[in-house]
N, C-alpha and C positions, 0 to 999 in steps of 0.2 A: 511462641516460645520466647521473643525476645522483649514480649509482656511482660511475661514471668520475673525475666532477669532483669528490665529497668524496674518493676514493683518490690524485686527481692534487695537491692541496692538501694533503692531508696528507703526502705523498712530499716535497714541496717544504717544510711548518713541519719535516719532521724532518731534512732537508739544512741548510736555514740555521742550526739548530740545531748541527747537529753540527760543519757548517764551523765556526761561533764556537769552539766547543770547542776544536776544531784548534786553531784559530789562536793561541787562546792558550794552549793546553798541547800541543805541538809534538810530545813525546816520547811521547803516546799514538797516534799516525799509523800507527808501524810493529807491522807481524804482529798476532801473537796481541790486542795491545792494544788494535788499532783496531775487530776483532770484538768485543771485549767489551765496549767503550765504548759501540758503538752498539748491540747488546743491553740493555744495562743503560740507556740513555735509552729506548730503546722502553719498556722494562718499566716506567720511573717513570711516564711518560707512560700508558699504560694502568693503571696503580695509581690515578694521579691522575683518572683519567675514568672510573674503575670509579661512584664512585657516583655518578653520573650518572644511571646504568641502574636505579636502584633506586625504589622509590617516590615516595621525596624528590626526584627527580631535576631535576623542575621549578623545585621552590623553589632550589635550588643554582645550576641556571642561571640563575636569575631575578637571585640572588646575585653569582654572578660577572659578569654582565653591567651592571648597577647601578654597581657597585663597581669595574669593569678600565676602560670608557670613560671619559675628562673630561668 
C-alpha cells in the first residue's frame, strides 16, 4: 500500500512539473517533443536521486532536508 502512495505522489511531482514546463514553453506540447521532454525530466530526476541509493545516501538526505525547508 505504501507503493501505491510513493508511485501515486510521484506520478502527481512529475505532472505539475511538466504542466509548468508546458506552460511556459508552449512549443514543446506538440508530437515528437512532448515525448522527449518528458523523458528527459524523468531521467534528470532519476540522475538527481541516483545518489541517494549510495552509501552516502543518508547524509545527502540529511542535507537536502536541513537546507530545502525554512
Amino acid at each position: 500500500m505504501l507503493i501505491t502512495l510513493g508511485l501515486d505522489s510521484q506520478f502527481a511531482m512529475v505532472d505539475v512539473g511538466i504542466a509548468g514546463f508546458f506552460d511556459e514553453f508552449p512549443q514543446f506540447k506538440k508530437g515528437w517533443k512532448k515525448t522527449m521532454t518528458v523523458g528527459i525530466y524523468c531521467l534528470i530526476g532519476f540522475l538527481l536521486g541516483f545518489p541517494l541509493m549510495t552509501q552516502a545516501g543518508l547524509h545527502w538526505f540529511n542535507l537536502i532536508n536541513d537546507y530545502s525547508v525554512c
